[in-house]
KEKE-3310 file (N, C-alpha, C; in steps of 0.2 Angstrom, whole numbers, plus 5000, padded with zeros to 4 digits):
npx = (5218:5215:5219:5234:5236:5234:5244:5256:5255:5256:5269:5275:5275:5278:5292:5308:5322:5333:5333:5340:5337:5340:5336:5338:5334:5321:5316:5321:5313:5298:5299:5300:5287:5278:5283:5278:5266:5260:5257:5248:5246:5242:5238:5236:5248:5250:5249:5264:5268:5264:5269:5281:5281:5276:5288:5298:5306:5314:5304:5311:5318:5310:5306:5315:5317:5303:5307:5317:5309:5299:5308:5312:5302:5293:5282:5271:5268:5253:5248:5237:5217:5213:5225:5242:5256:5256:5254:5263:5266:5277:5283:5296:5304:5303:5312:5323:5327:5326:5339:5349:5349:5354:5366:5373:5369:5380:5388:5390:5380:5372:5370:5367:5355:5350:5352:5343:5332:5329:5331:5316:5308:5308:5308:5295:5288:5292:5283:5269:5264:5264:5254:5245:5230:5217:5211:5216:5230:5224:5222:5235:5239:5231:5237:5247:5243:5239:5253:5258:5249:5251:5255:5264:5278:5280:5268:5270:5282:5274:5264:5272:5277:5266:5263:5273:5270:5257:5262:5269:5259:5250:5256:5252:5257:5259:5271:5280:5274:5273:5289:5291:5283:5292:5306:5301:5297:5309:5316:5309:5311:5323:5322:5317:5321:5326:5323:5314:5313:5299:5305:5312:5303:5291:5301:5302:5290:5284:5294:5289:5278:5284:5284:5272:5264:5274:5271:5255:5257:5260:5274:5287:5300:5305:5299:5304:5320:5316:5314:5322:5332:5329:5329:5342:5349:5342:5347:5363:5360:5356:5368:5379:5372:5374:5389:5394:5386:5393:5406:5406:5407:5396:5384:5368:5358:5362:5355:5342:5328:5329:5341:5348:5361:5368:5367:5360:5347:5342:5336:5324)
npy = (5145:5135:5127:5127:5140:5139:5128:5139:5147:5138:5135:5149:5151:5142:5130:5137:5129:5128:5132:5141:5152:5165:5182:5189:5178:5177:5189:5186:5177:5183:5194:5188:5183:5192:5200:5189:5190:5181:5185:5197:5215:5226:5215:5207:5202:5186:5185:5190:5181:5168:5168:5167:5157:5147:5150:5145:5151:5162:5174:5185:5186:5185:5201:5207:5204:5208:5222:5224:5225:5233:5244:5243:5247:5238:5234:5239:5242:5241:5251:5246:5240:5233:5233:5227:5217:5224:5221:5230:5232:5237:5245:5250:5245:5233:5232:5236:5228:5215:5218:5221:5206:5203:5205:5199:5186:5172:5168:5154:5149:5155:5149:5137:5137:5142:5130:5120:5126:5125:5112:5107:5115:5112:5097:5098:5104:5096:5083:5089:5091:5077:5075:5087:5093:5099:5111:5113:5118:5130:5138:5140:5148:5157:5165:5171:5179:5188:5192:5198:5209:5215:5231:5233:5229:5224:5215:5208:5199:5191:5186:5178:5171:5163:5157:5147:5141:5136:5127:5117:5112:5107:5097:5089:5084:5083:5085:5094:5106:5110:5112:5121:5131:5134:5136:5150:5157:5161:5165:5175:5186:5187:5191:5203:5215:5218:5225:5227:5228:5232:5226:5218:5210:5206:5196:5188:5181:5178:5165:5159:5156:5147:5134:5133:5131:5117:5110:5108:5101:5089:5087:5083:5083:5094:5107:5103:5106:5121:5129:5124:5130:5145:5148:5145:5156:5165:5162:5167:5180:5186:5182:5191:5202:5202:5199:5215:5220:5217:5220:5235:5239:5243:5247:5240:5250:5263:5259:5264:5262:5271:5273:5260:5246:5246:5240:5231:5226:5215:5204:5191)
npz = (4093:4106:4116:4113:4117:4131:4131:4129:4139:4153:4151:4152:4163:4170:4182:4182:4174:4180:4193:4198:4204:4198:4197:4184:4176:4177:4174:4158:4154:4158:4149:4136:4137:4135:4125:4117:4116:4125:4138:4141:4137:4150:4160:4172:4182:4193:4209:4220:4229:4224:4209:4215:4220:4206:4199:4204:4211:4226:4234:4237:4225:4215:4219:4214:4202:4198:4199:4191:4177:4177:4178:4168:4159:4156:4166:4177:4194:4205:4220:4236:4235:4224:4217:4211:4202:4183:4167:4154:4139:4131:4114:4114:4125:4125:4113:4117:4129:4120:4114:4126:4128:4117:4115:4128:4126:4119:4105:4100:4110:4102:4087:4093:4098:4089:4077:4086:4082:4068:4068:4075:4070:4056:4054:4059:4048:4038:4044:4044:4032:4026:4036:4037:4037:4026:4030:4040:4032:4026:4037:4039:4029:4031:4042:4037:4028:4038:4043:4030:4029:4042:4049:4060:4068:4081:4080:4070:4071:4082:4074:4066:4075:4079:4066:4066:4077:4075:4063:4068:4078:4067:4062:4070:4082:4099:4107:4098:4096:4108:4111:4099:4106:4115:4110:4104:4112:4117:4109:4102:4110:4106:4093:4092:4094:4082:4067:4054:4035:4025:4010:4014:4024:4016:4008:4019:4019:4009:4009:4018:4012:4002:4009:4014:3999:3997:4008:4005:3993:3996:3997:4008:4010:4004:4009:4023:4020:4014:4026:4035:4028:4028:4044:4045:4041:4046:4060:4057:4055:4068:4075:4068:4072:4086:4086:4080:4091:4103:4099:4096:4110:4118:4129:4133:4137:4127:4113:4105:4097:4081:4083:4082:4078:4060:4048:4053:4049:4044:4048:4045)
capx = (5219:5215:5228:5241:5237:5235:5250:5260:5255:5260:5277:5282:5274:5282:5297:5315:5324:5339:5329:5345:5334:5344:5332:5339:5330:5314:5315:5319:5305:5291:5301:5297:5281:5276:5284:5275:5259:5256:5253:5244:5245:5235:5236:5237:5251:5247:5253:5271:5268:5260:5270:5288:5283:5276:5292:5303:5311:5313:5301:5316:5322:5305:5304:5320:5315:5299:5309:5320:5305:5296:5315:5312:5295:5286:5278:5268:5265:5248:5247:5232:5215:5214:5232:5245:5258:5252:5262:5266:5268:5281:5286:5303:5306:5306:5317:5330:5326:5331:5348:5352:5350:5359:5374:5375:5374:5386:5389:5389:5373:5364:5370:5365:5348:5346:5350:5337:5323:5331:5329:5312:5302:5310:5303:5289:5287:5288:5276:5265:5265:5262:5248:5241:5223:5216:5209:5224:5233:5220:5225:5242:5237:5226:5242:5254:5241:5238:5257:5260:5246:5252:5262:5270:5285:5276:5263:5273:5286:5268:5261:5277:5279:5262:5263:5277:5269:5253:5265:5271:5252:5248:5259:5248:5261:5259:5278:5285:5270:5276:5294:5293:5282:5296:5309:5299:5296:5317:5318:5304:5315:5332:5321:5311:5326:5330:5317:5313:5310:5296:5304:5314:5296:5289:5303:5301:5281:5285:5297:5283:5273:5284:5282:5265:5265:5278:5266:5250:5260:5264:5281:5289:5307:5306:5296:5310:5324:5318:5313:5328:5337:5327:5330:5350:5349:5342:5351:5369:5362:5356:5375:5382:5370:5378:5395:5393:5386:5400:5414:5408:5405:5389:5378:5362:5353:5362:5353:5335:5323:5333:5350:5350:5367:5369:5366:5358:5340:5340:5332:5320)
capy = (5138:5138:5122:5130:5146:5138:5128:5143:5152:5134:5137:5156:5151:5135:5132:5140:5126:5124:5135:5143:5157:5170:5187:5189:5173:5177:5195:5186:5174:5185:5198:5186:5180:5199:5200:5185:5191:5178:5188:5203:5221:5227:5211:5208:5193:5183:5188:5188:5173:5165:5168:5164:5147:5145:5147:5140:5155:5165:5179:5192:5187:5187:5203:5211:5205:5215:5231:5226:5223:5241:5250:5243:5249:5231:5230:5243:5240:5249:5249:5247:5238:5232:5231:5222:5218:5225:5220:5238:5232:5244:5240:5251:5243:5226:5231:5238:5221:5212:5220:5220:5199:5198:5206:5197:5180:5169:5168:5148:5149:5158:5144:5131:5140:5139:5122:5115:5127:5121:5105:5104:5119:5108:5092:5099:5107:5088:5080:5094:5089:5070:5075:5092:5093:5106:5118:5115:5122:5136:5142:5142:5153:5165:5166:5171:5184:5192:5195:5202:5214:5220:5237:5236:5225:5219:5213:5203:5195:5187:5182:5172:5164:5158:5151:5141:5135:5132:5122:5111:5109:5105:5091:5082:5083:5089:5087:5096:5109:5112:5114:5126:5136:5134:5141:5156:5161:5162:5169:5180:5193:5190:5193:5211:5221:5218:5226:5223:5232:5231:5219:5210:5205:5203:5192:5183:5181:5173:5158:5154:5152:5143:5129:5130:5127:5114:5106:5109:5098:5085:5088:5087:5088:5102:5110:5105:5110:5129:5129:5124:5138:5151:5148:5146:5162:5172:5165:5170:5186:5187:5181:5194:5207:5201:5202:5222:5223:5215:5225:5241:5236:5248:5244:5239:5254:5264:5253:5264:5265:5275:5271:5254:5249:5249:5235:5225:5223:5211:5197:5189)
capz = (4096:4114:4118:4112:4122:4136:4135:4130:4148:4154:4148:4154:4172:4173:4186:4182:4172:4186:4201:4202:4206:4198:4193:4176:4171:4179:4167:4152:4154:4156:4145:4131:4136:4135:4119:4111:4116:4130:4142:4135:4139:4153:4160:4180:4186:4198:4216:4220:4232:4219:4205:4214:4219:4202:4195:4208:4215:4230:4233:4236:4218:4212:4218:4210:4193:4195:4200:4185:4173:4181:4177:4160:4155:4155:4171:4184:4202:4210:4228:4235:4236:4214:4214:4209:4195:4177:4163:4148:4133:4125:4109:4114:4130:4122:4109:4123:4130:4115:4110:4129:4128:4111:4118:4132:4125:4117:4097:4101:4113:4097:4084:4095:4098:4078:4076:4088:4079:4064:4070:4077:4064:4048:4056:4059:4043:4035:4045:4040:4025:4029:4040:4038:4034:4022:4036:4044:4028:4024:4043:4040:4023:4035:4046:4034:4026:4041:4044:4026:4030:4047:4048:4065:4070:4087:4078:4064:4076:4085:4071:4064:4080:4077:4062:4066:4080:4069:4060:4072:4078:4062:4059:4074:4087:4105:4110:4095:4096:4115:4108:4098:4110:4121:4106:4103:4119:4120:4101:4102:4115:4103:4088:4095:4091:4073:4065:4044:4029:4019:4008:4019:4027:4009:4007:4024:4021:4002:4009:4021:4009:3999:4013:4013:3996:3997:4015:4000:3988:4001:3998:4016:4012:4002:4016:4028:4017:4014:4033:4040:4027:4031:4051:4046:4036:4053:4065:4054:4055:4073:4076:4066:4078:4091:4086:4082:4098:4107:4098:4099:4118:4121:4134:4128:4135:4120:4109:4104:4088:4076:4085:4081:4072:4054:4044:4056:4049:4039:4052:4043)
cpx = (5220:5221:5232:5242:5239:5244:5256:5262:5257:5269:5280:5278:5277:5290:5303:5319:5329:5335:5336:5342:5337:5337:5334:5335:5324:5312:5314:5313:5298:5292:5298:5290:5276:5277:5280:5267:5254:5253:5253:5246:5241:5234:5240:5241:5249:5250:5258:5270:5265:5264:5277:5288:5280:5282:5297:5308:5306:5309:5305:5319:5315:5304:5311:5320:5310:5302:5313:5315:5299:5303:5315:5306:5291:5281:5276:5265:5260:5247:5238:5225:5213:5219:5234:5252:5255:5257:5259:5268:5271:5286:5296:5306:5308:5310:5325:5331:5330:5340:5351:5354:5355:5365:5377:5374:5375:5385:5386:5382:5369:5365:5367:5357:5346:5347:5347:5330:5326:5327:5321:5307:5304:5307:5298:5282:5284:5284:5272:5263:5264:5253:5242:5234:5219:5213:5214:5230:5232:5222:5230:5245:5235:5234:5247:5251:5240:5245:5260:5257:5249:5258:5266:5276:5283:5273:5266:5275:5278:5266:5265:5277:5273:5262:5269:5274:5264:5255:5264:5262:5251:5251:5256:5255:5265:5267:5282:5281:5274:5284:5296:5290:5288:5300:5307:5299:5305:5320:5315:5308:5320:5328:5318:5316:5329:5323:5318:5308:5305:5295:5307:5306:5292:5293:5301:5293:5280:5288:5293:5280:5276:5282:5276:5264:5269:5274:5257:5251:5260:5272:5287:5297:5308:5302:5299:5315:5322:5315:5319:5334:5336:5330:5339:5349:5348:5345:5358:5366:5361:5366:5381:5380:5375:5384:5396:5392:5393:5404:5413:5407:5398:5385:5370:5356:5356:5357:5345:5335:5328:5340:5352:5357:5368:5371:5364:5348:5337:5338:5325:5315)
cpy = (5138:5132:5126:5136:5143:5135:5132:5146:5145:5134:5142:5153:5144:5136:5135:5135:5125:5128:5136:5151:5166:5176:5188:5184:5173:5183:5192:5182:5179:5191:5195:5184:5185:5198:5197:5185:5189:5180:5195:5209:5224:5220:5209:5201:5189:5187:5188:5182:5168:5163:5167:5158:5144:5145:5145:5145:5159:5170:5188:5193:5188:5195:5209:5211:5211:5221:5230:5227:5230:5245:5248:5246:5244:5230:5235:5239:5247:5246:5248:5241:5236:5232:5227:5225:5220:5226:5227:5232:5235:5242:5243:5248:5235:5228:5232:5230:5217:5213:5220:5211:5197:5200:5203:5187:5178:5168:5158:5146:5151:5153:5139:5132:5138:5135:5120:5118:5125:5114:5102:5109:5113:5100:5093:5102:5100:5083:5083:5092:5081:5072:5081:5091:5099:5110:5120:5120:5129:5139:5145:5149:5159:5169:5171:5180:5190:5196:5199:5210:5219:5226:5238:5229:5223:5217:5208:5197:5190:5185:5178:5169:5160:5154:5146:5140:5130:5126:5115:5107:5107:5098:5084:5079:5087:5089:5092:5104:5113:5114:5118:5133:5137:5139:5148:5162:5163:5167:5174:5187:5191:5193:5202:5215:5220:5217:5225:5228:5230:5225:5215:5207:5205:5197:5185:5177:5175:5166:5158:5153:5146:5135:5129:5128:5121:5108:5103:5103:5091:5083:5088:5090:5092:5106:5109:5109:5118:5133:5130:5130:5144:5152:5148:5153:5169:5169:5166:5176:5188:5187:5187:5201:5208:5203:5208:5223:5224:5219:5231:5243:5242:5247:5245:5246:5261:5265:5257:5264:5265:5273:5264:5253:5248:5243:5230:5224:5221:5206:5195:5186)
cpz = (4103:4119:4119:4116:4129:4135:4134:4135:4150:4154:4152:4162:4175:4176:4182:4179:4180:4191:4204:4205:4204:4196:4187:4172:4172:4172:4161:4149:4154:4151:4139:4130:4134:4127:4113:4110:4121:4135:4141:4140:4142:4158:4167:4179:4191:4205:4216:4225:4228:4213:4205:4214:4212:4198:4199:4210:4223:4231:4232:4230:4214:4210:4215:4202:4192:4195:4195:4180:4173:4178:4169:4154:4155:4158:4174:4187:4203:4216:4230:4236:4226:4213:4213:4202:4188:4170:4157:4144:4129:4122:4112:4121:4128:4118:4112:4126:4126:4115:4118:4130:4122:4112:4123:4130:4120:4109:4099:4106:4108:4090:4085:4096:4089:4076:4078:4085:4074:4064:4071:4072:4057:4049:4057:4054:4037:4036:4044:4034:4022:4030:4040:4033:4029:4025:4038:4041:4027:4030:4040:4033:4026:4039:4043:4029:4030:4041:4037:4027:4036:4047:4054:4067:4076:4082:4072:4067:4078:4080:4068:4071:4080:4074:4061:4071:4080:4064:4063:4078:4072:4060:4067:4079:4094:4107:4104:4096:4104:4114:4106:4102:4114:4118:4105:4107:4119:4113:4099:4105:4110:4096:4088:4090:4086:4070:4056:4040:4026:4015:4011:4023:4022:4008:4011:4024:4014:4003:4014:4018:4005:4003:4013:4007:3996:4002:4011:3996:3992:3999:4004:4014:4008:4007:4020:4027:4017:4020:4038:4035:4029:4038:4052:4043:4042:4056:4062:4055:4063:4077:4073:4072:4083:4092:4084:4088:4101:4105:4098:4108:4120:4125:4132:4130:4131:4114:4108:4097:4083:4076:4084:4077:4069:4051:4049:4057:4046:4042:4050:4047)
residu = (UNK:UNK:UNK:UNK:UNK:UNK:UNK:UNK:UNK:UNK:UNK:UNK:UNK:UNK:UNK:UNK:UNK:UNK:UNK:UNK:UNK:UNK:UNK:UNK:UNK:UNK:UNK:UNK:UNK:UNK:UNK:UNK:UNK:UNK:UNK:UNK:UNK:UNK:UNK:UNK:UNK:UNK:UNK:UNK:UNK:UNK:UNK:UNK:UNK:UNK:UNK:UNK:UNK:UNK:UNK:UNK:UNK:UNK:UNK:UNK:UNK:UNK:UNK:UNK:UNK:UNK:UNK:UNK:UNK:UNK:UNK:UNK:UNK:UNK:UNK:UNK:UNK:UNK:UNK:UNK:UNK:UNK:UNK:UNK:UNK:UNK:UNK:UNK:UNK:UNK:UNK:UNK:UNK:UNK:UNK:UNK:UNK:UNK:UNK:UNK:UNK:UNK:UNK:UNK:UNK:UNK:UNK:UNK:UNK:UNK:UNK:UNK:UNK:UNK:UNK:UNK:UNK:UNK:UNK:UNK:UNK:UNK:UNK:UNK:UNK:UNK:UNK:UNK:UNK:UNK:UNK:UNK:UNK:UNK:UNK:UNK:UNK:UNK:UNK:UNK:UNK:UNK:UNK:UNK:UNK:UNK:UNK:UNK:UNK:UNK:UNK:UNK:UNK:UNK:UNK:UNK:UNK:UNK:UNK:UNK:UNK:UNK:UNK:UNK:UNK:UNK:UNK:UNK:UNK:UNK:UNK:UNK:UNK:UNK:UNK:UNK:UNK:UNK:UNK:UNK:UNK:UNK:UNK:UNK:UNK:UNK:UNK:UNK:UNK:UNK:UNK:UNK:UNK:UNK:UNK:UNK:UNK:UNK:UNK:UNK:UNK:UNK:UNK:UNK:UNK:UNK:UNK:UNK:UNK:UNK:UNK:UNK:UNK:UNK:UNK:UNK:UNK:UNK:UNK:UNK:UNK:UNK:UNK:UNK:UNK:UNK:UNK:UNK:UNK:UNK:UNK:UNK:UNK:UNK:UNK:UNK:UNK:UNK:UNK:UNK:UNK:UNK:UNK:UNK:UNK:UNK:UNK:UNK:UNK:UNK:UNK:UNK:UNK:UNK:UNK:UNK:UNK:UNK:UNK:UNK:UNK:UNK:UNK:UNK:UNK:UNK:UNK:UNK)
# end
């Protein structure tokens, strides 16, 4: 859906909410937008004069994110006449990425984050269901097959954030649709590093469908109800991440593949 693309890249280039210019918030924005596929692998940024005033920061912070975002694996600089920034896609550097965001914030900042997707996927799940069209549905079907089929953990995460935010296109509503791209792009980088077994993403792949049955049925608040469980059910377990991080106090570059810590992947 080429809208929704576009206003996705809209979103991660749009200004800094407060333009308090800090670099940490430049990393986690393009961290995620990297993550959700927005902006692809192989994939040149715009200039750094370009790309601070686009988001509303200084170019000296602009350019400290890039040499964090370069120290992380996501980004190479070539000098030169064809150069430029070039975003690295690596699935381990997002995951380091991840786990060093879920340690660093707050249990009540990741509650609040899962109430408003709560809020705005489970609404947008029952107007679906009002409004969705039978293309619209068969989509959200294609969506869901695709993600039971794929075998890597970058590629699944991307295709759930799709299909929720096929959802929320689907129920005929450009502001909630803009919304949840906005949540995913922020939930996208907490979700990287909490990877999923087999069944846990057979499970995951089955209560989307029951919504889509349920949106099928035109059923909406059954389609809200096991929407908004589902989205309480991971963020308790994101929140549980978290507080393992925090208490064995680790610094998140600790945190690779295999070393991840121990009962922590069960994030649907």
């Amino acid at each position: 859906m080429r809208l929704l693309s576009g206003d996705a890249r809209q979103a991660v280039f749009a200004p800094l909410d407060d333009g308090s210019g800090r670099s940490e918030a430049v990393v986690r924005r393009l961290g995620s937008a990297i993550a959700l596929g927005i902006i692809v692998d192989g994939e040149q940024l715009p200039s750094e004069t370009q790309l601070a005033a686009m988001l509303n920061v200084s170019t000296v912070t602009l350019r400290d994110a890039l040499s964090e975002l370069r120290a992380r694996g996501l980004v190479s600089t070539r000098r030169g006449r064809g150069g430029g920034s070039f975003v690295r896609a690596s699935e381990a550097a997002l995951t380091e990425l991840s786990l060093g965001r879920l340690h660093e914030i707050g249990s009540t900042d990741l509650r609040e984050l899962g109430d408003v997707h709560a809020a705005v996927a489970g609404t947008a799940a029952r107007l679906c269901a009002q409004r969705a069209t039978a293309s619209e549905i068969a989509r959200l079907r294609e969506i869901l097959d695709r993600m039971a089929a794929s075998p890597e953990g970058i590629q699944q995460r991307r295709i759930e954030s799709r299909y929720y935010i096929d959802t929320a296109a689907a129920a005929q509503s450009v502001r909630l649709a803009r919304k949840e791209i906005e949540l995913q792009a922020e939930l996208g980088q907490l979700l990287w590093g909490t990877p999923r077994s087999a069944p846990e993403l057979a499970s995951t792949v089955a209560n989307h469908r029951q919504v889509v049955d349920a949106i099928e049925a035109r059923d909406g608040d059954r389609a809200r109800r096991i929407t908004e469980d589902h989205i309480g059910e991971v963020t308790g377990h994101l929140i549980d991440v978290h507080l393992r991080l925090t208490r064995r106090g680790q610094h998140r570059s600790t945190w690779h593949g295999s070393h991840f810590p121990p009962a922590a992947a069960g994030a649907g």
